[in-house]
Residue, then its C-alpha position, 0 to 999 in steps of 0.5 A: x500500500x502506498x506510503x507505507x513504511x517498513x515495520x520492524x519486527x522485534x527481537x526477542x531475547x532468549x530467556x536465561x534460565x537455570x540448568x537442570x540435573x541431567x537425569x540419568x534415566x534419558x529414554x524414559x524422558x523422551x519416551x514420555x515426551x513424545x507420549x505428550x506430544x502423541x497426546x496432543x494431537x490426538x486431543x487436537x484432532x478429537x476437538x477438531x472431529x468433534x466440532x465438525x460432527x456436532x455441526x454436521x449434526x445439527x444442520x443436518x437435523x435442522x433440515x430434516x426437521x424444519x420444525x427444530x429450526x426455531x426450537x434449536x440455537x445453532x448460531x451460538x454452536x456455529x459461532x463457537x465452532x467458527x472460532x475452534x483454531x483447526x490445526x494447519x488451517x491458515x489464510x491463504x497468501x496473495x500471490x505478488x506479481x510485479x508492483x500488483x498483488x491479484x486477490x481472488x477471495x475464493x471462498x467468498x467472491x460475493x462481497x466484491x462488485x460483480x464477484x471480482x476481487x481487486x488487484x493492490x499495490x503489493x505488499x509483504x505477507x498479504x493474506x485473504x480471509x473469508x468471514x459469514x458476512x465480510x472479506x479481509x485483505x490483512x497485511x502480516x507486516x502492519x498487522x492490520x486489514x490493507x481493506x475489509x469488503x462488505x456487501x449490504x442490503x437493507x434485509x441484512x440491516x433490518x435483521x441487524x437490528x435484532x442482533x446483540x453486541x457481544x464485545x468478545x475480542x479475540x486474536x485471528x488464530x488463521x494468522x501467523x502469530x508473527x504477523x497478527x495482533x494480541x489483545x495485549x498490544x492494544x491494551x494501555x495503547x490509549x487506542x481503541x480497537x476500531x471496527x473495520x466491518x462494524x459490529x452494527x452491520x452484522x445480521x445474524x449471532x455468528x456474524x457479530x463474533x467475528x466481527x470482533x477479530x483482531x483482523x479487522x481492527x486498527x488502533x484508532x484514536x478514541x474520540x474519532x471512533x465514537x465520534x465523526x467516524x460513528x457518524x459515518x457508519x451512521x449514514x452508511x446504514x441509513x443510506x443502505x436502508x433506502x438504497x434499491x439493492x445490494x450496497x458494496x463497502x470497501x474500508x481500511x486504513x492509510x499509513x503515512x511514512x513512518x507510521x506510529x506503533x503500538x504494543x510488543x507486536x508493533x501494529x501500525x497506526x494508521x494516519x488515515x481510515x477511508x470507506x468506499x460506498x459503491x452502489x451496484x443499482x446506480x453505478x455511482x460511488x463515493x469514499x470517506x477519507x478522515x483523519x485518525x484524530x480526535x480533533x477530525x470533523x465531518x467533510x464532504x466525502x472524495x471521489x473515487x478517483x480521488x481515493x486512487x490518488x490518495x491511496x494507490x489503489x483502485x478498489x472498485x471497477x469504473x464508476x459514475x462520480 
């Protein structure tokens, strides 16, 4: 992403510690280390069997017998289940050709304009995740999204409204731990942990947990999330509810040269955050570019056009102004 600074990783230190007795009994030890070791990933492998048996199971019952549906709280287990770190299951990398890296979101091509993922600046350790109600680009090197794609509509913000918050933050165990944010590194930071998709656009219990991944977070300053940026969000969803179909949303933060980091994993924090709003009944788009500041006021939003500038990226096919 343009403007972007190269982030150093820290170096952890190696821990001094005591020596320990050598013990005369070697292979028992490593008998018994490697019967742990077989214990684990076999307790892995039952958690991962089991949570995908109990899934199964009850949609299969759900669909069998319709009348259990409305009996039967299955987005509570699917939620839980989504969250479940399966071992070797990690988000995919980008593949980078050139200066442009071609995202392809094979799992969920619906939350882009007419299923086609766009192509960005490239960038180090650029992974694609799929969630129940949004899509992340998410950068390993500023340990924040590059963008987060949503598609909306005013069915989904209708069944939104019934939705409660749930405030659950949790580190994204499909990341790397080298290229992903801690709970720690936000705690003490004096940011806040912004909402890229926000937790209001999310239509259903499932959705709402995942919104609250740490891969779809940057440090924003306090006053700008409750405040100009809520208004935003705000107007968003109003504009949505009036809208005759699908709405598309592209939002993300811009990093100027050397951008401030926060906490032992060094996330990046952005000098700017921006929101597409691109309509596909009316071809016509615009964007919010704010400032990360808690002194930032509403402006009127910039073209589409201007955002490329601005950004170097071109995140929507050719739009009205």
């Amino acid at each position: 992403m343009a403007g972007s600074a190269n982030l150093q990783h820290p170096i952890q230190g190696s821990m001094a510690s005591k020596k320990k007795p050598v013990s005369r009994k070697r292979r028992s030890s490593t008998t018994t280390r490697s019967k742990r070791t077989s214990t684990g990933r076999i307790k892995r492998f039952l958690r991962s069997f089991a949570a995908s048996a109990i899934s199964a199971f009850s949609v299969a019952s759900c669909a069998l017998h319709p009348q259990l549906h409305d009996q039967t709280a299955l987005d509570p287990i699917l939620s839980s289940l989504k969250r479940l770190s399966v071992p070797g299951q990690t988000a995919p990398k980008v593949a980078v050709s050139g200066a442009q890296a071609q995202t392809r979101f094979a799992d969920c091509p619906q939350f882009f304009p007419g299923g086609k993922p766009p192509a960005v600046p490239a960038g180090q350790s650029l992974r694609e995740i799929c969630f129940t109600s949004f899509a992340i680009l998410h950068s390993g090197q500023a340990k924040t999204p590059v963008f987060v794609a949503q598609r909306l509509n005013r069915r989904m913000l209708v069944q939104a409204q019934s939705v409660q918050r749930t405030d659950n933050f949790y580190p994204e165990a499909r990341l790397p731990s080298s290229e992903r944010a801690e709970l720690g590194d936000y705690r003490g930071s004096g940011y806040s942990r912004g909402h890229m998709a926000p937790a209001g656009d999310m239509h259903s219990p499932e959705a709402m947990a995942q919104s609250f991944s740490l891969a779809n977070m940057v440090p924003q300053n306090q006053v700008h999330n409750a405040g100009a940026w809520s208004r935003i969000e705000n107007d968003t969803r109003k504009y949505i509810m009036r809208a005759k179909g699908d709405v598309y949303i592209f939002t993300g933060p811009v990093y100027g040269g050397r951008p401030e980091a926060i906490g032992v994993g060094k996330v990046a924090v952005p000098s700017h955050i921006f929101k597409i709003v691109y309509d596909a009944s009316t071809g016509r788009s615009w964007v919010h570019w704010q400032a990360n500041s808690p002194d930032t006021k509403a402006q009127p939003p910039i073209s589409h056009e201007e955002f490329v500038r601005r950004s170097g990226m071109r995140l929507l096919p050719s739009t009205k102004p």
